[in-house]
Each structure stands twice: as C-alpha cells, then as structure tokens.
N, C-alpha and C positions, 0 to 999 in steps of 0.2 A: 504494500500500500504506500502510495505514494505522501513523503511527509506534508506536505500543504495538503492532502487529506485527511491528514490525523490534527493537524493544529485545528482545522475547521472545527473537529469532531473534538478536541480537547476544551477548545468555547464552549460549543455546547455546553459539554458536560458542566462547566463552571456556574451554567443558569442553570443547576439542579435538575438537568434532565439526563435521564437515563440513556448512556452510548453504549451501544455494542457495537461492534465488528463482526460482519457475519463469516462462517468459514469457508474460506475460498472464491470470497470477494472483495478483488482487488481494490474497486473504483467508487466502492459505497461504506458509508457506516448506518447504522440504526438508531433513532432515539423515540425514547418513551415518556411520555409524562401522565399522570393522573390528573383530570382536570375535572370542574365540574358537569355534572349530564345538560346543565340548564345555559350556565351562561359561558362556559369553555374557560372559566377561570381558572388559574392553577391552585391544583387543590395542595396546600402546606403542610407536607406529613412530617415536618420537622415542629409543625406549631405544637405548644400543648394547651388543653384549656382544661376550664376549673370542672372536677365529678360531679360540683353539687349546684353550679350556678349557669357554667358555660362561657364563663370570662378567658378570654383570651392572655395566652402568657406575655407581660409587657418587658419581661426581665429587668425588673427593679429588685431590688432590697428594701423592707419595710422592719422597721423599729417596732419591736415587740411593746415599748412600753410608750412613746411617744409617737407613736404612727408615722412620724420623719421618712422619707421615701430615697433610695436612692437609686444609681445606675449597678448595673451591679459588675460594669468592670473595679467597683470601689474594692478597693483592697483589705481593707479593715474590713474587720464582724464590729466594729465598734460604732456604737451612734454618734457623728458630732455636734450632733443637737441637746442631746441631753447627755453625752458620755459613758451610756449604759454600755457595759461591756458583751462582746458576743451577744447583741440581742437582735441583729439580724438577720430577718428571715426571708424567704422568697415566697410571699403569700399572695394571695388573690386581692387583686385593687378594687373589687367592687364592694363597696362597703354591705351592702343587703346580703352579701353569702353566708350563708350559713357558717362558715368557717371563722366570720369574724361579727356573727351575731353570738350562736349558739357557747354556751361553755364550756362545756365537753368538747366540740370542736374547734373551740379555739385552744384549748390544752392537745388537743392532737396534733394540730397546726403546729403548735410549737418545738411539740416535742420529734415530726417530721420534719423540720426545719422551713416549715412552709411549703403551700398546695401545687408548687413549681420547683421543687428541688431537685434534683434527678432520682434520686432516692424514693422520693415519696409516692404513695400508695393514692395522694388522692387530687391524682389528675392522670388526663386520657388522652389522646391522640385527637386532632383536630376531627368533630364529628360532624360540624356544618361548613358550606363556604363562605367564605368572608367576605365574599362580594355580595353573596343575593340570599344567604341561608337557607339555601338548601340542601340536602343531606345528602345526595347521591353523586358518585362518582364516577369515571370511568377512565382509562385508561386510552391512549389518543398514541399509535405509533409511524410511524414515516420512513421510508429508506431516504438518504439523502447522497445525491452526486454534486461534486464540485466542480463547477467550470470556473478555472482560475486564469485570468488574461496574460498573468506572467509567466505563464506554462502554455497555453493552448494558444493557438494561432488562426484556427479556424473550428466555428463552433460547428457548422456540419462535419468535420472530421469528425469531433467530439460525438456527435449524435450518433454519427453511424458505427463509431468505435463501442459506441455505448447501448445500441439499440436491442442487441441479442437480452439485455441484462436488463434494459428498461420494462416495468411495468405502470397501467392505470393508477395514477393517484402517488409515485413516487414525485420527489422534490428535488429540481436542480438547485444548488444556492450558487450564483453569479460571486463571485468576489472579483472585483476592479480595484487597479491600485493606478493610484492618480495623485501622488502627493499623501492621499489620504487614501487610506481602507474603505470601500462601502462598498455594500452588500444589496443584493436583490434575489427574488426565488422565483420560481416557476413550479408549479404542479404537470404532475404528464397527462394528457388527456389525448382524444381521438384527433387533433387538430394540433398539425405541425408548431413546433416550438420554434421563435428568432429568442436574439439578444435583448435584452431591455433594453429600450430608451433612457432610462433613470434609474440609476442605483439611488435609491431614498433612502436605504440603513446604516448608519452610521453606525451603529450600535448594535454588537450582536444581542444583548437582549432586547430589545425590539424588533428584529428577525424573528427569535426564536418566538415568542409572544405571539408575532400576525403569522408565522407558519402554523402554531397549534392552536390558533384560530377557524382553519380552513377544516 
C-alpha cells in the first residue's frame, strides 16, 4: 500500500473513526463509524453519562465540601477555594441527580470518587445522541481510494487502474496540494466520475463528517 494511502487512512483514524486495511488491497482502506439512525451524528462511545440522571461527563472536578468546580487537568485533589484536602471528586454537575440530592448516594458518590471516575460503578456509556436524543444507533462503513495529484497524473488512468476493484457506493477522497492541502470526495455511482472543480476541505475532519453524512 502505497504511503500517501496510509497517511490518508492514519487522518482518519485521528477523527475517531474506525480504519482497517482490507487483505490484499492494495489501493483502499476501510473506515467505520457508529453514528446516529436519525440525524447521522457521530455517536460518542468515549462519552460517559450519569446511571441515574443522564448528565453528560463534563470532566471537571467538584469539591466535596464547597461544591468549587474544576478542570480536571488540575493536579491537586486539593480544593483552592476552601483548602479541603483530597476532597475532589468527578461527580455529576447537574445539581437535581440523585447522587447529589439523595444521602446515601451522595456517600457512595464519595466514596467512588465521583459518578465519572473511571473506576466507578455509577455511570454508562453514552445511551442517547447529543444532537437530537435519540437512542439508536448504527454503524455507517465506506471503502475509500485516494486520488492524490502529486502521484497521479491522469485521473482516467486512475479509474481504469482502479475499476476491477471499484464498487457502488465506495468513496474517492481527491487530495490536491496547492500550497495548501485540500480535500474533496466523490461517491461511485452508475455515472462516470471527473475531477472536482473545488476542493472545499481544508480540514480533514470536515471531510470525514460530510462523507458519513452521505
């Protein structure tokens, strides 16, 4: 596989989508993302949210005893607001949860170090989308070939070198190097494929975004 097919595919990978390399092709990689069934949002299976309310992890640190909030690259357990020693914890911000009504659950809170700790028991895996709230998900995958202009010379060469291997619904991604990197894609359909007029991406996550759109 050719390396300006792997740096493509190693982008990707960096927006959180899933790359594979299939075996014993050369000129593609694979990527997978779970997105929502409704609005094609990416579904965040790195978020976590709260078992008993649904609050989203904000990644703060919260002051057991003066509710004080912080970032939680904070280094200290210690509060600088009130100086309480080790008294933070990674808890749920929404004040009405249970975790920081109830008392019994707020001594569990504590004593897991809060309902966002990695440790703890009481939070789940993002179970709605945060775009539209809805619960279902699905799984959205692509083959992708690259036409890169500082390699290829002629895109019908390209096509026809590539055509044994193309099927319905695979994705070329254009990269053009003009000073600047940017990006465009193309879907395979029954209807001959040109160049684009406009590379509009500047940004590979915004590529990858309007591709698992389609």
């Amino acid at each position: 596989m050719r390396v300006d097919i792997k740096s493509v595919a190693y982008a990707f990978a960096s927006q959180d989508v899933n790359v594979y390399f299939p075996d014993g092709e050369e000129e593609c990689f694979m990527i997978e993302k779970l997105v929502c069934t409704k609005c094609d949002n990416f579904w965040h299976t790195s978020l976590m949210e709260c078992y008993f309310c649904g609050e989203l992890n904000y990644y703060l640190y919260e002051c057991t005893n003066c509710k004080s909030k912080y970032s939680i690259t904070n280094s200290s357990k210690n509060c600088l607001n009130c100086q309480e020693n080790n008294s933070l914890i990674k808890a749920c911000i929404n004040e009405k949860c249970p975790t920081n009504q109830n008392e019994q659950l707020k001594e569990l809170n504590k004593k897991e170090k809060g309902v966002f700790d990695l440790t703890s028991s009481l939070n789940l895996s993002l179970m709605y989308c945060i775009n539209c709230g809805c619960p279902e998900n699905k799984y959205k995958t692509f083959r992708i070939f690259v036409y890169n202009d500082e390699i290829e010379n002629n895109f019908e060469v390209f096509m026809k070198r590539n055509e044994p291997f193309l099927n319905i619904n695979d994705i070329i991604v254009f990269k053009k190097h003009n000073g600047i990197l940017k990006y465009n894609f193309s879907k395979i359909k029954n209807t001959p494929l040109t160049l684009p007029t406009e590379y509009k991406f500047k940004e590979i996550a915004n590529l990858v975004e309007n591709i698992l759109k389609l």
